[in-house]
PDB file of N, CA, C and O in Angstrom:
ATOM      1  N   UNK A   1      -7.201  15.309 -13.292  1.00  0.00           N
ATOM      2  CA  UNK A   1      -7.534  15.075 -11.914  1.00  0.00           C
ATOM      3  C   UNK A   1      -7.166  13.657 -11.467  1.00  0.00           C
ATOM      4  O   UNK A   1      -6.963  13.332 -10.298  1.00  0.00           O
ATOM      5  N   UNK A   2      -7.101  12.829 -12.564  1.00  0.00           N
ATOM      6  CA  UNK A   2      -7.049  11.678 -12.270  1.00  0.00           C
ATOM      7  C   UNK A   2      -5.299  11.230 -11.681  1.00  0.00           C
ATOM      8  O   UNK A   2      -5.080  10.119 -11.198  1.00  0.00           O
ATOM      9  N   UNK A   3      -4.647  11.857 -11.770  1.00  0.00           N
ATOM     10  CA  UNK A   3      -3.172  11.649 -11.054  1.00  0.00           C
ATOM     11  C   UNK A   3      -3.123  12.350  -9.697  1.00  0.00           C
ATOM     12  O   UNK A   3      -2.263  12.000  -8.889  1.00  0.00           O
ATOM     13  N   UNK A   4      -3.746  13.045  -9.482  1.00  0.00           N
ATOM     14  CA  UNK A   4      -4.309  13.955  -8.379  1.00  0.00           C
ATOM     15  C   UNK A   4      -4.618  12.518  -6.921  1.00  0.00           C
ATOM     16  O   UNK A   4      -3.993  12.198  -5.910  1.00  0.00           O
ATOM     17  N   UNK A   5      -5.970  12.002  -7.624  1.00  0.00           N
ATOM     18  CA  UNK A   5      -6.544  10.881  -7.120  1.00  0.00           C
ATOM     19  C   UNK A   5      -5.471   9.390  -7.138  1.00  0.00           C
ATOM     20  O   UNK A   5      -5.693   8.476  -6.344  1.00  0.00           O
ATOM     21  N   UNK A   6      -4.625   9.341  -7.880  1.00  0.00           N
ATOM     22  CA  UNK A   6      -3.961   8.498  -7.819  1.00  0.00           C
ATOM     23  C   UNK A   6      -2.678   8.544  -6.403  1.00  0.00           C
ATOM     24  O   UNK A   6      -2.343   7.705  -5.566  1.00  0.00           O
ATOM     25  N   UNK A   7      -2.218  10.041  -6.707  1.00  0.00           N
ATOM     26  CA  UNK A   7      -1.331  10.383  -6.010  1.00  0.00           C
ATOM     27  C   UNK A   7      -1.654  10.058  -4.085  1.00  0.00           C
ATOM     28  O   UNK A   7      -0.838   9.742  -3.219  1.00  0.00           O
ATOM     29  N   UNK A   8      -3.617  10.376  -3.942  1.00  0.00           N
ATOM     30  CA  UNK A   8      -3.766   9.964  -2.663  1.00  0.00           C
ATOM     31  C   UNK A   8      -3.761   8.844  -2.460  1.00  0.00           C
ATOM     32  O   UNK A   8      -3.367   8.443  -1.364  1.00  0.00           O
ATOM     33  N   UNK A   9      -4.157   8.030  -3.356  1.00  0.00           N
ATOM     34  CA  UNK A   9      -4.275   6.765  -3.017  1.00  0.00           C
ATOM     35  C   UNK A   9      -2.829   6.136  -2.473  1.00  0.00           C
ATOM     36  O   UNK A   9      -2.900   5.515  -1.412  1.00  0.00           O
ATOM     37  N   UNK A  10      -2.006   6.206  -2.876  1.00  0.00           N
ATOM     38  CA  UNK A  10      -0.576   6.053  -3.061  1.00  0.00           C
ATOM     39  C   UNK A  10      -0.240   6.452  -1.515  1.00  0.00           C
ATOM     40  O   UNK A  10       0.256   5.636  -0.739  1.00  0.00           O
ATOM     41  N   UNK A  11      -0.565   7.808  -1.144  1.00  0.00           N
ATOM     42  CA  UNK A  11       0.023   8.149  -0.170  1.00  0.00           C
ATOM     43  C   UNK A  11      -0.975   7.846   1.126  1.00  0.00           C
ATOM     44  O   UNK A  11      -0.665   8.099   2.290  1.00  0.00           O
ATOM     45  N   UNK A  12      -2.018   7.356   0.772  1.00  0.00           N
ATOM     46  CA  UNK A  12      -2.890   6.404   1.908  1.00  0.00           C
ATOM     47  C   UNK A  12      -2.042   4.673   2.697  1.00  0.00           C
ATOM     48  O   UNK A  12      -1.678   4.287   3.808  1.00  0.00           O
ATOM     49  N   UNK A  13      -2.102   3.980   0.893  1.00  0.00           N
ATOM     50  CA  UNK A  13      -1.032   2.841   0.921  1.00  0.00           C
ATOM     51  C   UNK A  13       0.141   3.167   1.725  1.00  0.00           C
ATOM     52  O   UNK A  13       0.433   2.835   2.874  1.00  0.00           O
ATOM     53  N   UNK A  14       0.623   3.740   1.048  1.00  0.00           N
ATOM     54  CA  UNK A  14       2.235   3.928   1.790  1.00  0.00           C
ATOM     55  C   UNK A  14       2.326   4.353   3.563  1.00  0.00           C
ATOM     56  O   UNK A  14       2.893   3.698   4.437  1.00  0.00           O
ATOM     57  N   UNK A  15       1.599   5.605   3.711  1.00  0.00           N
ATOM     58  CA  UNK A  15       1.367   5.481   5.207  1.00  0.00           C
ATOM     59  C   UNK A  15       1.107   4.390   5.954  1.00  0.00           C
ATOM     60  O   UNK A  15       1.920   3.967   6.775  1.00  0.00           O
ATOM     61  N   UNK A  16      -0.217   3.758   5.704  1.00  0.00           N
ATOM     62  CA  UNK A  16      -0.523   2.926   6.335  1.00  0.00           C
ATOM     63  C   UNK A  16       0.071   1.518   6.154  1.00  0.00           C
ATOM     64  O   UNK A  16      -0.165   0.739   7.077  1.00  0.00           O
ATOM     65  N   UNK A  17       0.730   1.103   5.222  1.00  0.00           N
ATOM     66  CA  UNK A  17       1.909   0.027   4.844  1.00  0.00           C
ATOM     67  C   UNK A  17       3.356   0.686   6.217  1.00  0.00           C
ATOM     68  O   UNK A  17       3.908  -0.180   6.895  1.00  0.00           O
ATOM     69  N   UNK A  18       3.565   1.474   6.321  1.00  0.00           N
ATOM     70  CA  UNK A  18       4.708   1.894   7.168  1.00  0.00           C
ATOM     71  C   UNK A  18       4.093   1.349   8.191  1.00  0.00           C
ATOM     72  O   UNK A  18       4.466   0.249   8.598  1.00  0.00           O
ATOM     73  N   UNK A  19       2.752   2.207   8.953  1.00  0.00           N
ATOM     74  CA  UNK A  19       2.490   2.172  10.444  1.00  0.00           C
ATOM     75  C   UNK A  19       2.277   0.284  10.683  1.00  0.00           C
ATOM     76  O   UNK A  19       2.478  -0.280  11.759  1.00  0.00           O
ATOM     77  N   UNK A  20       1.867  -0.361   9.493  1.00  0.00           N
ATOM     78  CA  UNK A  20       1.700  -1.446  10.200  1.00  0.00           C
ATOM     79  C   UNK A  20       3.018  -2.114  10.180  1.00  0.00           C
ATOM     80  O   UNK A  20       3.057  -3.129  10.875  1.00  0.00           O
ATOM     81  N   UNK A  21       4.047  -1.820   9.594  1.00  0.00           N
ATOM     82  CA  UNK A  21       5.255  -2.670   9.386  1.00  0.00           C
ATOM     83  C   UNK A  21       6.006  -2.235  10.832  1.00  0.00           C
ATOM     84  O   UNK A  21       6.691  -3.114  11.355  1.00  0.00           O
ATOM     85  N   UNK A  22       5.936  -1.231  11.352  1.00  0.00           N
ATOM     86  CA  UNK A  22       6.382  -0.913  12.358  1.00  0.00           C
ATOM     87  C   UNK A  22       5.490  -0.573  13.421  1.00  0.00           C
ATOM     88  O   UNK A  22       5.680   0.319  14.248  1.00  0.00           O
ATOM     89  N   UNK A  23       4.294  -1.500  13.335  1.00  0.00           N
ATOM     90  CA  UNK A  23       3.600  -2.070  14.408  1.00  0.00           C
ATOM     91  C   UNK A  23       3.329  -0.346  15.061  1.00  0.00           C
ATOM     92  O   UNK A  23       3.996  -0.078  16.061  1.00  0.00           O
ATOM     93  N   UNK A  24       2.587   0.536  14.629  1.00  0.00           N
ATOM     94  CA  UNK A  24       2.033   1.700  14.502  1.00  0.00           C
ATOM     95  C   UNK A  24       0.472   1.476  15.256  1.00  0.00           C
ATOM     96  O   UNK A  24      -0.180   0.433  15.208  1.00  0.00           O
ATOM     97  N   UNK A  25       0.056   2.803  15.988  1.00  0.00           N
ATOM     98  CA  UNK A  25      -1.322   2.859  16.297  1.00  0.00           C
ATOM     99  C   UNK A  25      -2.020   2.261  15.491  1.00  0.00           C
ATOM    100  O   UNK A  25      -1.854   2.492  14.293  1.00  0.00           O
ATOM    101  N   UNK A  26      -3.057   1.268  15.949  1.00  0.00           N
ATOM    102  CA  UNK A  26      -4.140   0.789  15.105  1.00  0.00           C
ATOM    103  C   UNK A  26      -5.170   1.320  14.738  1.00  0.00           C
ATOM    104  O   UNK A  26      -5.901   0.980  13.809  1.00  0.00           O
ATOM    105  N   UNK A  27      -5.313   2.477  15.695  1.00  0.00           N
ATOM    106  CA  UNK A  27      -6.286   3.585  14.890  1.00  0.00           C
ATOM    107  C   UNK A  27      -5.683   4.354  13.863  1.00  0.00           C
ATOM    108  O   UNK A  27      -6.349   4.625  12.865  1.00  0.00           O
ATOM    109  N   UNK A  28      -4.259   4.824  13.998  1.00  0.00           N
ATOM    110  CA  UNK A  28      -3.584   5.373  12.397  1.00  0.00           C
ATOM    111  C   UNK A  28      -4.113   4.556  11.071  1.00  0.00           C
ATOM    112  O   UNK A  28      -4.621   4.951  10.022  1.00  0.00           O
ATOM    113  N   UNK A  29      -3.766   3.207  11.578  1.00  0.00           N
ATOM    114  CA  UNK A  29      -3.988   2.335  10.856  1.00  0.00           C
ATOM    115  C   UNK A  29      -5.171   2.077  10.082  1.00  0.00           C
ATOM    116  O   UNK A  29      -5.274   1.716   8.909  1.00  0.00           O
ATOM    117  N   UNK A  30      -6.146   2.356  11.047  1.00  0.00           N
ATOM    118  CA  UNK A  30      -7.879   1.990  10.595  1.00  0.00           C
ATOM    119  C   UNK A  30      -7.999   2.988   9.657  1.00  0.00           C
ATOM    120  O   UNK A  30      -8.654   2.793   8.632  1.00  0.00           O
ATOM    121  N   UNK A  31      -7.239   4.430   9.964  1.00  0.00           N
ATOM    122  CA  UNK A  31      -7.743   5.382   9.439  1.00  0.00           C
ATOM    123  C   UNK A  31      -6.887   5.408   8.152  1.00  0.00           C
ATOM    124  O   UNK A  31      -7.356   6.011   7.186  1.00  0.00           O
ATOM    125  N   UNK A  32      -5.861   4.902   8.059  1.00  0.00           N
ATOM    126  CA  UNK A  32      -5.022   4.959   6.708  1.00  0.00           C
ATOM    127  C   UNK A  32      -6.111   4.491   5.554  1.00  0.00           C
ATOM    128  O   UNK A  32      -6.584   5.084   4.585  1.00  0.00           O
ATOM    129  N   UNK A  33      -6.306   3.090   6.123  1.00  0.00           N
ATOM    130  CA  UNK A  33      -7.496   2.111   5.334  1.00  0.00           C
ATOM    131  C   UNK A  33      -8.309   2.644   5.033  1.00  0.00           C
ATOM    132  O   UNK A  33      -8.615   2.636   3.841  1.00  0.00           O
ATOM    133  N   UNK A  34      -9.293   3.599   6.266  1.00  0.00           N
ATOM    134  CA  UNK A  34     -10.691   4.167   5.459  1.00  0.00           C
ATOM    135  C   UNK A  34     -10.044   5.357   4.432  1.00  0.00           C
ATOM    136  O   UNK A  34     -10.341   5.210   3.247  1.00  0.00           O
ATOM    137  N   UNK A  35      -9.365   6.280   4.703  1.00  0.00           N
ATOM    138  CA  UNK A  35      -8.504   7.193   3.799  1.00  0.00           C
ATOM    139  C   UNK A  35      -8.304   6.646   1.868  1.00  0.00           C
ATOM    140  O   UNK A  35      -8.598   7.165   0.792  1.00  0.00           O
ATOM    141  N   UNK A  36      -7.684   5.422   2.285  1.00  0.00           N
ATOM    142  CA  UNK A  36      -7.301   4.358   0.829  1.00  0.00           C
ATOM    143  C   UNK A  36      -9.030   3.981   0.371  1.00  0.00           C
ATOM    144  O   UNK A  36      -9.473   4.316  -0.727  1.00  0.00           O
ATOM    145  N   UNK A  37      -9.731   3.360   1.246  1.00  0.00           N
ATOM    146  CA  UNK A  37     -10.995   2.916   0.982  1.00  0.00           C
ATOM    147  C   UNK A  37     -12.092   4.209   0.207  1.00  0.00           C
ATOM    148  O   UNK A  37     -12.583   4.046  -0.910  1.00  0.00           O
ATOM    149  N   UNK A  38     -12.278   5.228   0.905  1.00  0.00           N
ATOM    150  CA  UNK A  38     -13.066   6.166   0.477  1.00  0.00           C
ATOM    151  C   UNK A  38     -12.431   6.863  -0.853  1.00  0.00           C
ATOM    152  O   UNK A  38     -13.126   7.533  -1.616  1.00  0.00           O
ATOM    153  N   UNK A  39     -10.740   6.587  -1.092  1.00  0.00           N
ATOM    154  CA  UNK A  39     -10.911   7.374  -2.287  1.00  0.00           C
ATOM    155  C   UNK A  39     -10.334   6.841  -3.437  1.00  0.00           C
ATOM    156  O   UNK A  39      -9.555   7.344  -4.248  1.00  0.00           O
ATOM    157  N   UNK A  40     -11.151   5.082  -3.332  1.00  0.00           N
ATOM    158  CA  UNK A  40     -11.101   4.312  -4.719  1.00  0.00           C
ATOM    159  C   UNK A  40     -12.450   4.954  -5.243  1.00  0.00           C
ATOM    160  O   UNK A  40     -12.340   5.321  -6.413  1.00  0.00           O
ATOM    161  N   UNK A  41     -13.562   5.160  -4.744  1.00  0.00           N
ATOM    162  CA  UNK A  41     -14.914   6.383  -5.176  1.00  0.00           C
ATOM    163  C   UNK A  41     -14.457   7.568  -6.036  1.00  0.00           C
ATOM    164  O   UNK A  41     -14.713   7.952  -7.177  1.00  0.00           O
ATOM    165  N   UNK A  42     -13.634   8.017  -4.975  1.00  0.00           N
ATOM    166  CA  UNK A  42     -13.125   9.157  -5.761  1.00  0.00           C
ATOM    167  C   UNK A  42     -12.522   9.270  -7.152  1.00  0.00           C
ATOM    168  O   UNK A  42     -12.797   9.993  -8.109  1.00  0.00           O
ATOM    169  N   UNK A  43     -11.223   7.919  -6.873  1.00  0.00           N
ATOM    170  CA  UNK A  43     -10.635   7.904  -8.148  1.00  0.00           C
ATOM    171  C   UNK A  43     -11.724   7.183  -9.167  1.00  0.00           C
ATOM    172  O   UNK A  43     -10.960   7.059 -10.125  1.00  0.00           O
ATOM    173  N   UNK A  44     -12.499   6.836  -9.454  1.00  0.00           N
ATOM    174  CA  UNK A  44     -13.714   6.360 -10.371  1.00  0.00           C
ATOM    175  C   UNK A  44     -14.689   7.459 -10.687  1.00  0.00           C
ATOM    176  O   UNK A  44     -15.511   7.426 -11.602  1.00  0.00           O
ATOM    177  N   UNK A  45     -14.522   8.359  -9.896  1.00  0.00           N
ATOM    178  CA  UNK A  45     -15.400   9.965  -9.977  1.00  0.00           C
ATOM    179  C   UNK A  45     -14.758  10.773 -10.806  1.00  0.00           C
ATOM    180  O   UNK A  45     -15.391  11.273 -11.736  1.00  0.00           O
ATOM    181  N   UNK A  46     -13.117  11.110 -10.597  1.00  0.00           N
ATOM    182  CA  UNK A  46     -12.437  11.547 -12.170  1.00  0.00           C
ATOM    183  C   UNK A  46     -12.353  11.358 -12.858  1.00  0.00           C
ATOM    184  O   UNK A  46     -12.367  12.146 -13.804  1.00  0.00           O
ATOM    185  N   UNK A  47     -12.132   9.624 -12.947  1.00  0.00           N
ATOM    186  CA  UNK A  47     -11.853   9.108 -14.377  1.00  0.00           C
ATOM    187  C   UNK A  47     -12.815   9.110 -15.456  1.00  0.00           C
ATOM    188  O   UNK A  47     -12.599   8.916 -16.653  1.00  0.00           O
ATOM    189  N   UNK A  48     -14.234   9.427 -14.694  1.00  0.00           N
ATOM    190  CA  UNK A  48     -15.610   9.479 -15.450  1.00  0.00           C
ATOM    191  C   UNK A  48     -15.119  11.041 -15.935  1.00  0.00           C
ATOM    192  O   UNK A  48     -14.577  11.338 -17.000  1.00  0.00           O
ATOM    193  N   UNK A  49     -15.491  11.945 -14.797  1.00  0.00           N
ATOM    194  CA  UNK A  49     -15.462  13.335 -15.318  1.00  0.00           C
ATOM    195  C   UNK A  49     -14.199  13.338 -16.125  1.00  0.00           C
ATOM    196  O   UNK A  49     -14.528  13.606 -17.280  1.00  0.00           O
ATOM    197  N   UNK A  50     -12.861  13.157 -16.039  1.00  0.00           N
ATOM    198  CA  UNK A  50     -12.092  13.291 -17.258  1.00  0.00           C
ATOM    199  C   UNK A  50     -12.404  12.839 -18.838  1.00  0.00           C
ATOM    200  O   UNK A  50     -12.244  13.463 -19.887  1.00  0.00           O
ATOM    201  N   UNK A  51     -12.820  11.746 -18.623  1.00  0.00           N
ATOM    202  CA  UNK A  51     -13.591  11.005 -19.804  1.00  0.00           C
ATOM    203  C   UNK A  51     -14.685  11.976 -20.188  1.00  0.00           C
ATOM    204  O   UNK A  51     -14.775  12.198 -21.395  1.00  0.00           O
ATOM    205  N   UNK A  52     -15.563  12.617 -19.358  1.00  0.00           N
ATOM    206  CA  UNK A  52     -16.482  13.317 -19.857  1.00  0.00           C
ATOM    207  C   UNK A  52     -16.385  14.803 -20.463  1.00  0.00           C
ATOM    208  O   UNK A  52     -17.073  15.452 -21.251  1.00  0.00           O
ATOM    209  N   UNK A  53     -15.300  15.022 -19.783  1.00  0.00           N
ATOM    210  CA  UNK A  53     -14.404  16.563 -19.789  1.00  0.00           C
ATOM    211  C   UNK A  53     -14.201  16.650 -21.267  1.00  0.00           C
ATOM    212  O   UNK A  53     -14.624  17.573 -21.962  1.00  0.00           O
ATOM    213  N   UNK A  54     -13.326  15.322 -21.817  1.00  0.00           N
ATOM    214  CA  UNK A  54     -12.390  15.036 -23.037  1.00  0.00           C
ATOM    215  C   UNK A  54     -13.267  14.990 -24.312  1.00  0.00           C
ATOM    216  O   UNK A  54     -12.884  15.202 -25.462  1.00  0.00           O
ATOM    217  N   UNK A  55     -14.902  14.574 -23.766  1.00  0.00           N
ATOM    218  CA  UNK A  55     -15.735  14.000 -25.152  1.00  0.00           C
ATOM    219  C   UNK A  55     -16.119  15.412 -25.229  1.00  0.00           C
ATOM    220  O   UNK A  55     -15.985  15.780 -26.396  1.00  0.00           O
ATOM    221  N   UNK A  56     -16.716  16.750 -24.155  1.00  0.00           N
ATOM    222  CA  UNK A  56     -17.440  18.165 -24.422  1.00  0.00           C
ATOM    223  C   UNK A  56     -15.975  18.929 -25.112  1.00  0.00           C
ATOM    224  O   UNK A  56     -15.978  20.041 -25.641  1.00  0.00           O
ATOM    225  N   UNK A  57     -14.982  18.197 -24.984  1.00  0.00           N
ATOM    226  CA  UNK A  57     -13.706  19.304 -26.024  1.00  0.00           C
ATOM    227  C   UNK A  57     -13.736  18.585 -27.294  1.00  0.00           C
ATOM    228  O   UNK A  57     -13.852  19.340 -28.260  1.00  0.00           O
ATOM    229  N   UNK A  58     -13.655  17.200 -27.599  1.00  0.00           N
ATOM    230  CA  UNK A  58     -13.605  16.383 -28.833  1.00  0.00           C
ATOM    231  C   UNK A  58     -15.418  17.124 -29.609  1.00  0.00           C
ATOM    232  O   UNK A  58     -15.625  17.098 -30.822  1.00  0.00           O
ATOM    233  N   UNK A  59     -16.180  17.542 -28.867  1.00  0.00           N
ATOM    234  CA  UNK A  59     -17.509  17.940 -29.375  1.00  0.00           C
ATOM    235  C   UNK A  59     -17.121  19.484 -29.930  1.00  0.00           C
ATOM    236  O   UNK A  59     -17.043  19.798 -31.118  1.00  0.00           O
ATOM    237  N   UNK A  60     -16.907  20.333 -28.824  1.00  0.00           N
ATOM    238  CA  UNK A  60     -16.754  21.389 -28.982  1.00  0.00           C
ATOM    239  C   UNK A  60     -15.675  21.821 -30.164  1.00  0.00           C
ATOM    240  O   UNK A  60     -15.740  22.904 -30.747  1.00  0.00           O
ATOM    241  N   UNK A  61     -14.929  21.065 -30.361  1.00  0.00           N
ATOM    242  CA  UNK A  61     -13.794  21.275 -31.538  1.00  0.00           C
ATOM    243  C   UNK A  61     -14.187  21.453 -32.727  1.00  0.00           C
ATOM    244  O   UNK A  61     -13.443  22.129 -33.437  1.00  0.00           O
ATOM    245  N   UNK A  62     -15.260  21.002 -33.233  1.00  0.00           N
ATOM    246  CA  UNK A  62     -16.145  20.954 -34.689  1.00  0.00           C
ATOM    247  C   UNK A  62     -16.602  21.553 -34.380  1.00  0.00           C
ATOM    248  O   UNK A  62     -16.971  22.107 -35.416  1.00  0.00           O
ATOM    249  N   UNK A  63     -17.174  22.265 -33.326  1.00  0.00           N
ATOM    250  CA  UNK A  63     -18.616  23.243 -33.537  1.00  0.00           C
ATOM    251  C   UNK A  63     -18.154  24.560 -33.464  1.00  0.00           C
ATOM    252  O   UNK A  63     -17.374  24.701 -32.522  1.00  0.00           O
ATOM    253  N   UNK A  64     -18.392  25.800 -34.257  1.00  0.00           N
ATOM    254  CA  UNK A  64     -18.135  27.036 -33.987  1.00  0.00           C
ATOM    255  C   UNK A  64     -19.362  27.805 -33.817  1.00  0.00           C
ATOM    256  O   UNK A  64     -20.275  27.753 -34.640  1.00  0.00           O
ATOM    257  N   UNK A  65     -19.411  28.789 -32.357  1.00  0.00           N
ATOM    258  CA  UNK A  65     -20.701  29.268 -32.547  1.00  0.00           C
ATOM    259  C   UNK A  65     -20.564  30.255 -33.359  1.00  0.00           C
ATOM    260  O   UNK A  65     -19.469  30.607 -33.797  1.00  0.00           O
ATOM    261  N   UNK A  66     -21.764  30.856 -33.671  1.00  0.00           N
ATOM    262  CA  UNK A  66     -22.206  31.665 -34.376  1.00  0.00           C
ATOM    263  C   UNK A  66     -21.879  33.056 -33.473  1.00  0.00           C
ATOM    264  O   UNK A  66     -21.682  32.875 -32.272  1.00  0.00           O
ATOM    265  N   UNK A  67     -21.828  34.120 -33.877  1.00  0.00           N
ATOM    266  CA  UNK A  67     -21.585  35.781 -32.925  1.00  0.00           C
ATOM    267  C   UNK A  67     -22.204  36.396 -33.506  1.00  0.00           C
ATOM    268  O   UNK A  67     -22.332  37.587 -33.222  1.00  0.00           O
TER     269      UNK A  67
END
C-alpha cells in the first residue's frame, strides 16, 4: 500500500508545483497543498499497517494450526 500512498503524494506535489509555476488558481493551489498535507497521515498509516501486515505473516509462518 505503501507505493500506492507514495504515488499520491507525488501526484499532489507535481500538480500543485505546475499550477503555481504557471501562476494557476490559488484555490487549485490551496487544494493541491491540503491534498499533499492530508496524505503524509496516510502515508504513515500504511507504513505501520504494512509493517504490521509483514510481522502476522513472519508469525503465521511457524505456526501450523491444528484440523
Amino acid at each position: 500500500m505503501v507505493p500506492f500512498a507514495v504515488a499520491g503524494l507525488a501526484v499532489w506535489a507535481v500538480v500543485g508545483l505546475t499550477l503555481a509555476v504557471v501562476d494557476g488558481p490559488s484555490s487549485w493551489i490551496r487544494t493541491c497543498v491540503a491534498g499533499f498535507l492530508v496524505g503524509i497521515p496516510g502515508l504513515a498509516i500504511m507504513i505501520i499497517h504494512d509493517r504490521r501486515r509483514a510481522a502476522r505473516r513472519r508469525q503465521g509462518a511457524g505456526h501450523v494450526s491444528p484440523r
